[in-house]
Structures are given as structure tokens and as C-alpha cells.
C-alpha positions in Angstrom: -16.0 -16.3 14.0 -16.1 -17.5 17.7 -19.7 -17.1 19.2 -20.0 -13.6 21.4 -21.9 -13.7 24.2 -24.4 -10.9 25.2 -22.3 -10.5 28.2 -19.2 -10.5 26.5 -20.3 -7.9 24.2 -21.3 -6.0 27.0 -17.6 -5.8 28.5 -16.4 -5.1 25.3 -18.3 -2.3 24.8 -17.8 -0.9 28.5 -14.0 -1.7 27.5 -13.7 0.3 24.7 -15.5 3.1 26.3 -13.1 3.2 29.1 -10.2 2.7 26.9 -11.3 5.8 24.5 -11.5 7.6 28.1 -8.1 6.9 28.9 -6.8 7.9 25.5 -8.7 11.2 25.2 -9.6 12.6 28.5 -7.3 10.9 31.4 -4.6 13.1 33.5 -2.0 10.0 33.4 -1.7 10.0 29.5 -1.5 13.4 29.3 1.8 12.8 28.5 1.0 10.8 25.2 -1.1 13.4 23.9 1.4 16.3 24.9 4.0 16.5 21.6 0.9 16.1 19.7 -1.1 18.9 21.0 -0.3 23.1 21.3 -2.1 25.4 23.7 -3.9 28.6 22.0 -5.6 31.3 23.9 -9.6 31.1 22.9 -11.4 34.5 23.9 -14.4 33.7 25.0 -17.9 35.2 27.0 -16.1 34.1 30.2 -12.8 35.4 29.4 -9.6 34.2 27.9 -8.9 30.7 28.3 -6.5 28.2 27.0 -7.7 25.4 24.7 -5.4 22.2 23.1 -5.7 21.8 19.9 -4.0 19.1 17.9 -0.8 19.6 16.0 -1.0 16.5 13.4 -3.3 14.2 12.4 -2.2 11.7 15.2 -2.8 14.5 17.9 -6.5 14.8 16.5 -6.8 11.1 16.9 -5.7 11.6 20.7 -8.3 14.2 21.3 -10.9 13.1 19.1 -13.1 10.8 21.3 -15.0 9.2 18.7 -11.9 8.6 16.4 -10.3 7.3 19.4 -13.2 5.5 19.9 -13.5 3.7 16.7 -9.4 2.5 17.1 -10.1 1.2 20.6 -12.8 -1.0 19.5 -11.1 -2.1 16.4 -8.1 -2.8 19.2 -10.2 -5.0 21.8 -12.5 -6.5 19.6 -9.6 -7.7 17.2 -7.4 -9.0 19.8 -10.1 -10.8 21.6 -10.8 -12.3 18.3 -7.2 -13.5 18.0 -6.2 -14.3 21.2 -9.3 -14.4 23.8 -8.5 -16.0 26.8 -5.4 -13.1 27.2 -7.8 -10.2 26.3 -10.4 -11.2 28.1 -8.5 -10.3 31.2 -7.9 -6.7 30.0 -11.3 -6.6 28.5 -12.5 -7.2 32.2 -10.6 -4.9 34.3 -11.6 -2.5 31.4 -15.1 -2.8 31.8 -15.3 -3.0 35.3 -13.5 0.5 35.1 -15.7 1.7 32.5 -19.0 0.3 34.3 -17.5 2.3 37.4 -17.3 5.5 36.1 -20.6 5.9 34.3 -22.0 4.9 37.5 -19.7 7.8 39.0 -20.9 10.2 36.5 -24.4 9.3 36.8 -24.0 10.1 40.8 -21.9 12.6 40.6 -23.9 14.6 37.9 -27.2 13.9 40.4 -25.6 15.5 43.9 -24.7 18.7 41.7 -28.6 18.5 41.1 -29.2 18.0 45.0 -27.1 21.1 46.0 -28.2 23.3 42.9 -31.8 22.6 44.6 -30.9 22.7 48.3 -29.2 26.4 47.3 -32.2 27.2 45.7 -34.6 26.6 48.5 -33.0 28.4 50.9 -32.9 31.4 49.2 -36.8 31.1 48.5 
């Protein structure tokens, strides 16, 4: 087995994570997980709401994120062990992608905290 660098590690693992993202969660391949999924009606505290749930055992991989997790990294890892100079230009873009949006998360979770507190004060 070829040497792995800490960094490259690193982007893999921020490539996988994106990757799974994109699989599970992501508008733009909604449409790979639509003839595997149904929509039910879920009553609930709030009200009813309407919740996908998988119709085979290939729709529970594509909302499963860490089934769709394990796959991805089985994906990258083994093609970059196979062919690495090819992957390792997917692996980046990947994990510049999947650096960027835990950053995005981590800010955008941290303004919700801001305003939750600025609304708070003001009615104190």
C-alpha cells in the first residue's frame, strides 16, 4: 500500500463526508433517491407532516447517512488506491467542498445563536 499522507487523509476524509452529503441530503440528487423513496404522512406534536421513507434496501442506502457513508469511503479511498493521480483531483474539489460547508454550518448554526440572544435582550 502507497504511503498516505496526514493531509491526504485529511481530504479524504472531508471528501467522503461531502460525498455522503450529496448522496443523502442534497436537492440536486433528489432525483436519484426519488424511485427509491415514498412519502407517508407522520402525525406529530406539531402537526401532520410528510416524511420519505425508503422503499428497498437501495433507497435505505440513499437516505441512510452513515450507510452512505461507509460506501463513499470505500469509493474514494479505493479508487485513490488504484488510480491516485485521477482521484486525487475529485478527492480535492470534494474536500474543499466538504471543508466549506462545515465551516458554513459552524457559522450559520452561531448567527442563529446571535439573533436567538439579540431577541432575547430586547424583550428583557
Amino acid at each position: 500500500m502507497k504511503d498516505l499522507s496526514w493531509m491526504t487523509y485529511i481530504m479524504l476524509v472531508l471528501a467522503s463526508y461531502r460525498l455522503t452529503h450529496l448522496i443523502v441530503f442534497d436537492k440536486i440528487t433528489e432525483f436519484i433517491r426519488k424511485p427509491f423513496v415514498k412519502k407517508i404522512k407522520v402525525e406529530t406534536n406539531d402537526g401532520v407532516k410528510m416524511k420519505e421513507v425508503p422503499t428497498s434496501m437501495f433507497g435505505y442506502l440513499l437516505k441512510c447517512y452513515w450507510c452512505a457513508g461507509i460506501w463513499s469511503a470505500v469509493l474514494l479511498g479505493g479508487l485513490y488506491l488504484l488510480f491516485p493521480n485521477v482521484t486525487l483531483v475529485i478527492i480535492l474539489i470534494l474536500s474543499i467542498a466538504g471543508g466549506q460547508s462545515i465551516i458554513e454550518t459552524f457559522v450559520g448554526v452561531n448567527i442563529k445563536k446571535v439573533d436567538y440572544y439579540s431577541e432575547r435582550k430586547k424583550k428583557d
